[in-house]
Short mmCIF file of the C-alpha atoms (twelve columns), coordinates in Angstrom:
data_MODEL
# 
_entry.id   MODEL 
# 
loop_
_atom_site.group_PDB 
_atom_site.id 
_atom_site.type_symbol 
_atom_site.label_atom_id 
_atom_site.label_alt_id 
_atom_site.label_comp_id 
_atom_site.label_asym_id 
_atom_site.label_seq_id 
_atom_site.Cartn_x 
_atom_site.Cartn_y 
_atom_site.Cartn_z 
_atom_site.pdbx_PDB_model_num 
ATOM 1  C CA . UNK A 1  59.175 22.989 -89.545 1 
ATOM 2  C CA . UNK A 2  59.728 23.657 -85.871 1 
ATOM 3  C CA . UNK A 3  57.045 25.088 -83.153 1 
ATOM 4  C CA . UNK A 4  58.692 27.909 -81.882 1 
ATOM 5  C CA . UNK A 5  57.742 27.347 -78.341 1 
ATOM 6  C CA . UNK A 6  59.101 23.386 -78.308 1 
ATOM 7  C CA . UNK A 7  62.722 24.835 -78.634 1 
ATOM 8  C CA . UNK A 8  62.728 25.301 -75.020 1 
ATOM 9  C CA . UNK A 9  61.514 21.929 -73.991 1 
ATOM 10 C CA . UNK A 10 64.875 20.616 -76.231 1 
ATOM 11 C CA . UNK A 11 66.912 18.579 -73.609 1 
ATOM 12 C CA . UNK A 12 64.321 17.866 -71.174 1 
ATOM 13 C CA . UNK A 13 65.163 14.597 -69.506 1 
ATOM 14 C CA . UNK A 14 62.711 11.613 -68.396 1 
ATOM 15 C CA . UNK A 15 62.569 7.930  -68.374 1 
ATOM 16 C CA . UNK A 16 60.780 4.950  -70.484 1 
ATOM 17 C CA . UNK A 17 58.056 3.143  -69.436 1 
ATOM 18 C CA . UNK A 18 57.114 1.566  -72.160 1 
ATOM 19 C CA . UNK A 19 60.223 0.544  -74.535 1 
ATOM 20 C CA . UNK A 20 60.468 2.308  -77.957 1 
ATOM 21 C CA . UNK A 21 61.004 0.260  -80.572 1 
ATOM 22 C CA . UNK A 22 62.550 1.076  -84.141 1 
ATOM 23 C CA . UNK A 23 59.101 0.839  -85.818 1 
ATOM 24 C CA . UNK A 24 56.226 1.310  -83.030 1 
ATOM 25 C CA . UNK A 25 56.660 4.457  -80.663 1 
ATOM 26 C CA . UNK A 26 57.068 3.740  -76.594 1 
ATOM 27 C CA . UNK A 27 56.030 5.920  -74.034 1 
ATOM 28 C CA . UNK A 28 58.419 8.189  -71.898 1 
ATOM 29 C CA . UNK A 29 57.644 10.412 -68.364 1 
ATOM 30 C CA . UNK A 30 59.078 12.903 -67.840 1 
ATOM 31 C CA . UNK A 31 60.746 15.149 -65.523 1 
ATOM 32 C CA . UNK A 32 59.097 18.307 -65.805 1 
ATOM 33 C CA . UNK A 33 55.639 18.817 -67.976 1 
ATOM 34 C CA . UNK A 34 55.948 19.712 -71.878 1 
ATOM 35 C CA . UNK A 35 52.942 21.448 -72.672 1 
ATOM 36 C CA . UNK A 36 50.941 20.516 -70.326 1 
ATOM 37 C CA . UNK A 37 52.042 16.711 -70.028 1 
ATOM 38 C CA . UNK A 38 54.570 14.673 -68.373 1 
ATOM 39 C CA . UNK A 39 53.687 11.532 -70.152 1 
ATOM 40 C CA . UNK A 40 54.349 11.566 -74.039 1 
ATOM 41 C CA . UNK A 41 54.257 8.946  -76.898 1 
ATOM 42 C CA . UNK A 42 57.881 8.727  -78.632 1 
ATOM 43 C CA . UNK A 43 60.096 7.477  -80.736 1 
ATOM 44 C CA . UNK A 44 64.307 6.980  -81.301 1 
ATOM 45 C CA . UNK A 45 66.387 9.458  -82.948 1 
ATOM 46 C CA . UNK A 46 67.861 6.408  -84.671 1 
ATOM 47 C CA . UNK A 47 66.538 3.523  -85.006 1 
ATOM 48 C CA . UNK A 48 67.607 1.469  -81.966 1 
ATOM 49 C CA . UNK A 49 65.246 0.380  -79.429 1 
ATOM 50 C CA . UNK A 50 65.128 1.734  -76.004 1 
ATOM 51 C CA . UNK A 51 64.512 -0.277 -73.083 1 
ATOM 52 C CA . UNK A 52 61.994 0.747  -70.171 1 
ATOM 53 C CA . UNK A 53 63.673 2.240  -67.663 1 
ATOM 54 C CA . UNK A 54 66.344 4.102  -69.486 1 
ATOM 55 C CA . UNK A 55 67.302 7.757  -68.819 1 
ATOM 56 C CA . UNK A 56 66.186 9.580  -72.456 1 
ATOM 57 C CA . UNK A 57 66.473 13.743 -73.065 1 
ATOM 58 C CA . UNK A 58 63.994 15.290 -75.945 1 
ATOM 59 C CA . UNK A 59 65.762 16.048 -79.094 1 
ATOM 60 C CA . UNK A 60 62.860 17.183 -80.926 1 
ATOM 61 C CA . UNK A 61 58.842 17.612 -80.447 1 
ATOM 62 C CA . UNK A 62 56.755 16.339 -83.628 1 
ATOM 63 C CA . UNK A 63 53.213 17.165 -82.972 1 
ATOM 64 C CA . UNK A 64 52.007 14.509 -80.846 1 
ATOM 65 C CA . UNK A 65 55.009 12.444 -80.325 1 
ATOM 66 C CA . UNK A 66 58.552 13.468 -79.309 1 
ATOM 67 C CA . UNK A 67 61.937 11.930 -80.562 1 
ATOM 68 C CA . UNK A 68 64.031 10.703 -78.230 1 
ATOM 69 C CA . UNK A 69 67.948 9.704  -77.166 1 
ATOM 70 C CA . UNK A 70 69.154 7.506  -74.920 1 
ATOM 71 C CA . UNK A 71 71.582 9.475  -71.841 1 
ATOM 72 C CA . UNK A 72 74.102 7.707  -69.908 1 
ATOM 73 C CA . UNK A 73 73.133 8.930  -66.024 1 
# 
């Protein structure tokens, strides 16, 4: 089940700072806030890891955490 109001935040883009790995969550900024934070706990949409440093855009909020893919910019 989706929040309503995350559907906007779909596509936001940030950066890793702490790499996400396919069982432990990492830890993305962001470029604009998403409710209220620009600093979120996430997690792959598959399960590859994601180094620090690494452009990302949201693909989906889940509560506390967001998932996560890797962009090419």
């Amino acid at each position: 089940s989706k929040i309503g109001q995350s559907d906007e935040f779909i596509g936001t883009k940030g950066k890793v700072l702490s790499e996400i790995l396919p069982d432990a969550q990492g830890r993305v900024k962001l470029q604009a806030p998403v409710l209220g934070s620009s600093e979120w706990n996430a997690q792959s949409e598959t399960d590859a890891t994601i180094a620090i440093g690494t452009n990302i855009e949201i693909v989906s909020i889940h509560g506390h955490f967001l998932i996560v893919k890797p962009i090419s910019n």
